[in-house]
SEBA-382595 format. One line per 10 residues: number of its first residue (from 1); their letters; for each residue x, y, z of C-alpha. Coordinates in nm, 2 decimals, padded with zeros to 4 digits, m for minus. Layout:
residues N
NUM = A = X/Y/Z  ...
end
This chain:
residues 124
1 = XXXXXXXXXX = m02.00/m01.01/m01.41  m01.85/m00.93/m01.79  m01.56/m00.98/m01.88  m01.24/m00.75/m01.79  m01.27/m00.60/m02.13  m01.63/m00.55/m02.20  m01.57/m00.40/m01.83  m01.36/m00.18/m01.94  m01.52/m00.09/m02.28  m01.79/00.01/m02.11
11 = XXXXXXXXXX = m01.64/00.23/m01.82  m01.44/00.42/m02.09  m01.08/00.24/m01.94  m00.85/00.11/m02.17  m00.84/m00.27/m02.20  m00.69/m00.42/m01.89  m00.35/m00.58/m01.93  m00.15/m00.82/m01.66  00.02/m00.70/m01.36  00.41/m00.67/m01.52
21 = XXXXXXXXXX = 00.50/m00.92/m01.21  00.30/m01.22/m01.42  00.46/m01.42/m01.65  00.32/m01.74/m01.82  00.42/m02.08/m01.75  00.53/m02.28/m02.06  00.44/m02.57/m01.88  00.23/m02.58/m01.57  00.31/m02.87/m01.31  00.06/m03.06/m01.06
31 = XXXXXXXXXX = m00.20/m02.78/m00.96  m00.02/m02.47/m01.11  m00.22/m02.24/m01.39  m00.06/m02.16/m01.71  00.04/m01.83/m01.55  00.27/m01.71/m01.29  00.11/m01.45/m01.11  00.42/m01.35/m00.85  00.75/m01.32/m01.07  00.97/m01.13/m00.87
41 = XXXXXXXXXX = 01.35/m01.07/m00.79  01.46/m00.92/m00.45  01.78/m00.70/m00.46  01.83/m00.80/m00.10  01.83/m00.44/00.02  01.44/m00.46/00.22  01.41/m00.08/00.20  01.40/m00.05/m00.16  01.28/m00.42/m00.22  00.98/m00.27/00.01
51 = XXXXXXXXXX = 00.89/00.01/m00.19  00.86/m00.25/m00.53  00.62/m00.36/m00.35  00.42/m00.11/m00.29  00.44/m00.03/m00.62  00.33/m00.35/m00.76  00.05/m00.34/m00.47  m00.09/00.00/m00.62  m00.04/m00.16/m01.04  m00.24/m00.51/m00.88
61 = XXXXXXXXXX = m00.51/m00.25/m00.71  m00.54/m00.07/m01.06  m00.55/m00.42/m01.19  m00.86/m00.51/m00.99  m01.07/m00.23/m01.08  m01.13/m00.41/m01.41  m01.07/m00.80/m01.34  m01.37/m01.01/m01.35  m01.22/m01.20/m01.09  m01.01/m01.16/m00.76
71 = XXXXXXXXXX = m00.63/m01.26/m00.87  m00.53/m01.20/m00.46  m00.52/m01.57/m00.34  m00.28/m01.70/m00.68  m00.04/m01.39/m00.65  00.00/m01.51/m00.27  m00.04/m01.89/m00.37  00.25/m01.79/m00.62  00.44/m01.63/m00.33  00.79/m01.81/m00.18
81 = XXXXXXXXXX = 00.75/m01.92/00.16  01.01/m01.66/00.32  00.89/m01.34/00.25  01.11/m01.05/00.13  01.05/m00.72/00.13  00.88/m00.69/m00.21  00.66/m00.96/m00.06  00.61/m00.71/00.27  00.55/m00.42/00.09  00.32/m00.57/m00.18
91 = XXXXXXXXXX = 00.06/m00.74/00.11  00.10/m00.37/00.33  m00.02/m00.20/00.04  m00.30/m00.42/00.00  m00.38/m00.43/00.34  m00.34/m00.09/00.35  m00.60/m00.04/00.07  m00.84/m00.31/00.19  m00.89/m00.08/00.57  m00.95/00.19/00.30
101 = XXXXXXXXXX = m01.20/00.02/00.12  m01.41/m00.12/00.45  m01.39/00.25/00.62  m01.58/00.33/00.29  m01.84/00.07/00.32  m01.93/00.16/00.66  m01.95/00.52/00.57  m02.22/00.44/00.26  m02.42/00.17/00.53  m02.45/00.45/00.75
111 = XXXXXXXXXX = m02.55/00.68/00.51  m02.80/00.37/00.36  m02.95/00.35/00.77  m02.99/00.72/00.80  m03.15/00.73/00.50  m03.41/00.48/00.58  m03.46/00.62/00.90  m03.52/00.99/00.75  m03.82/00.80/00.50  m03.95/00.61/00.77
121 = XXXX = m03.99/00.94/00.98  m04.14/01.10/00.71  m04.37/00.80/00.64  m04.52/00.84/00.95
end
């Protein structure tokens, strides 16, 4: 798979730049990368804390479109223990937008099946 920015070159986006909830690490310790990918502070009321989220979900989804690689399992590894609400809303969102995505791929492998079957018929 390229790069994110060939990627995006080619697809006519604009090069792709961090989530704003990474930061780098100056130094890394035992087993942590150079960046922080979940750099969050709650305001302790859930509601709005909730909606963050879901609005750092959607900027991470528009992330992805032009990664080269999944960044889900660091931003969760990055993740405190006790969840807040930006935490909550954040992993919704993607969950959210992962159903989404699956309830697509069924609906093109059906299309793929019916497909077949229509050539095969025809074949015959």
């Amino acid at each position: 798979m390229p790069n994110a920015h060939v990627r995006a070159v080619a697809e006519g986006m604009p090069k792709v730049q961090y989530p704003s909830f990474t930061t780098d690490r100056p130094r890394a310790k035992g087993g942590q990368g150079r960046r922080c990918w979940w750099n969050v502070s709650p305001t302790g009321d859930y509601g709005k804390d909730c909606k963050t989220g879901e609005a750092l979900a959607l900027e991470y989804l528009r992330y992805e479109e032009c990664a080269e690689t999944p960044h889900l399992p660091m931003i969760v590894r990055d993740m405190p223990c006790e969840l807040t609400g930006i935490e909550i809303g954040f992993l919704t969102a993607v969950s959210i937008a992962a159903a989404a995505g699956a309830s697509r791929a069924r609906q093109v492998s059906k299309h793929w099946e019916q497909c077949e079957a229509k050539r095969q018929a025809e074949a015959a």
